[in-house]
C-alpha positions as CSV (number, residue, x, y, z in Angstrom):
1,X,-20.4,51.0,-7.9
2,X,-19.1,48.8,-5.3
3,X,-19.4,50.4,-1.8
4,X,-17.1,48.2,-0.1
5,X,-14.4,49.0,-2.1
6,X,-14.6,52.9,-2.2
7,X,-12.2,55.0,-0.7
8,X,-15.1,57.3,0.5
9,X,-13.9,58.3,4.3
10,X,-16.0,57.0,7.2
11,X,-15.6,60.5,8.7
12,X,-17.6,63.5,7.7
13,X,-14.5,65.6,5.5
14,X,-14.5,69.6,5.1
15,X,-14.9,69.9,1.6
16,X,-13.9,73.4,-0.9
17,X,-17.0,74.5,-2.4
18,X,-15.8,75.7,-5.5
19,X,-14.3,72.3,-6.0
20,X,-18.0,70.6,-6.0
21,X,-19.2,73.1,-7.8
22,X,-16.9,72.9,-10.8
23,X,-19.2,70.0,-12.8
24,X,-22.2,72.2,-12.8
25,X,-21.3,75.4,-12.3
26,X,-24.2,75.8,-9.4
27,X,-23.2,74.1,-5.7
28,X,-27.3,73.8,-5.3
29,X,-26.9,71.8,-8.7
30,X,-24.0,69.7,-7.4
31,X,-25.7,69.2,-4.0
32,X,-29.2,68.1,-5.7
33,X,-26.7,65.6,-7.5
34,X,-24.8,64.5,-4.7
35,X,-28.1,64.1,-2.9
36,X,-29.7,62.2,-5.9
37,X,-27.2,59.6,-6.0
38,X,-27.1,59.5,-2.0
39,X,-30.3,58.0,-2.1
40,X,-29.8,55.6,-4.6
41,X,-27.0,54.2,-2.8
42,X,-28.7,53.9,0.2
43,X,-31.6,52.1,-1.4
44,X,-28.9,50.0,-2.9
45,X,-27.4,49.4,0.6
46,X,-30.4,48.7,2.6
47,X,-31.6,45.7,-0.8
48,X,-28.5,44.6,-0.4
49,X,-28.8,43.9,4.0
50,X,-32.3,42.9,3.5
51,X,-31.3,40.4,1.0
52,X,-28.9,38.9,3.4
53,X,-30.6,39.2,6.7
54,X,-33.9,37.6,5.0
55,X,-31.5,34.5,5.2
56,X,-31.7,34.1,8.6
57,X,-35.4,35.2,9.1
58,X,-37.6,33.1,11.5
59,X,-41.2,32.3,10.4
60,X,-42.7,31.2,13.3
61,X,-44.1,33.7,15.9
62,X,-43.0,32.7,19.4
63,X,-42.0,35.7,21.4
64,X,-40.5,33.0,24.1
65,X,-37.6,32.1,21.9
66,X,-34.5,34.7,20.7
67,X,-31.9,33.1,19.2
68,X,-28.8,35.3,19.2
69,X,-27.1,34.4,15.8
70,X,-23.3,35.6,15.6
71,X,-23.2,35.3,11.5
72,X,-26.4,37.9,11.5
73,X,-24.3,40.4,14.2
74,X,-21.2,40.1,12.4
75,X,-22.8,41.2,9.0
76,X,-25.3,44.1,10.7
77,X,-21.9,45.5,12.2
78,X,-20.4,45.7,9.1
79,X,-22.6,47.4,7.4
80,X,-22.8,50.1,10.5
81,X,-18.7,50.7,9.8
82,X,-19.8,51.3,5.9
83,X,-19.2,55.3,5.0
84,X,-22.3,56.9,5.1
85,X,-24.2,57.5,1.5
86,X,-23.4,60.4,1.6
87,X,-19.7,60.5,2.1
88,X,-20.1,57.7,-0.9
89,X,-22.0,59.9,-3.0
90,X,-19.6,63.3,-2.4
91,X,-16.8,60.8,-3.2
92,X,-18.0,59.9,-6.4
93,X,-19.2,62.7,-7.4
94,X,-15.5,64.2,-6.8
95,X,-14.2,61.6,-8.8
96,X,-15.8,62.4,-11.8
97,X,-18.1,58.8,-11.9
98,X,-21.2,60.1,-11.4
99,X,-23.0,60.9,-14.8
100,X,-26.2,63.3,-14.8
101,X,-28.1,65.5,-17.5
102,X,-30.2,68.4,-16.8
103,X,-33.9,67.8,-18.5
104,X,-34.9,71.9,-18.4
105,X,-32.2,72.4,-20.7
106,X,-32.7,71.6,-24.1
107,X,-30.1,69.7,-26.1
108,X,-28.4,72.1,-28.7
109,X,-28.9,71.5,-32.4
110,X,-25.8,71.8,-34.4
111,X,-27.1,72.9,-38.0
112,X,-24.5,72.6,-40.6
């Protein structure tokens, strides 16, 4: 999924509970879900900074020089105005795009 284009709100939303619940039929189900996939974004998010912040890295160890780089405070704030992954992860899971299978419960057998 691409975060920057999701219509996830930046704000925090007051959300029906039967609606998140519908999926799974449980809303501690659908929050475990929701809270599953929040973390994967979030590990996706913070690769993702990393990757482009390890661009502008210095490798020398002089405490006596800061350099104040505008490309590498222009991309941190960015990421700061991204919806939380959270909000991301509700908002997908409302959708109907995130996919999950529950491994206590045995797959059913048809027998013809």
């Amino acid at each position: 999924m691409d975060y920057r284009k999701s219509k996830a709100p930046v704000n925090t939303v007051t959300r029906n509970i039967m609606d998140l619940c519908e999926g799974t039929g449980n809303i501690y189900e659908s929050v475990s879900v929701i809270s599953k996939r929040a973390n994967q974004i979030s590990a996706e998010i913070k690769q993702d900074l990393s990757k482009k912040l390890a661009e502008f890295a210095s490798y020398n160890d002089s405490l006596e020089e800061v350099f104040e780089n505008r490309e590498q405070i222009e991309i941190s704030r960015y990421y700061e105005k991204l919806p939380k992954a959270t909000l991301l992860a509700t908002q997908e899971f409302v959708d109907g795009n995130v996919v999950w299978r529950d491994l206590n419960k045995e797959p059913q057998n048809e027998v013809e």
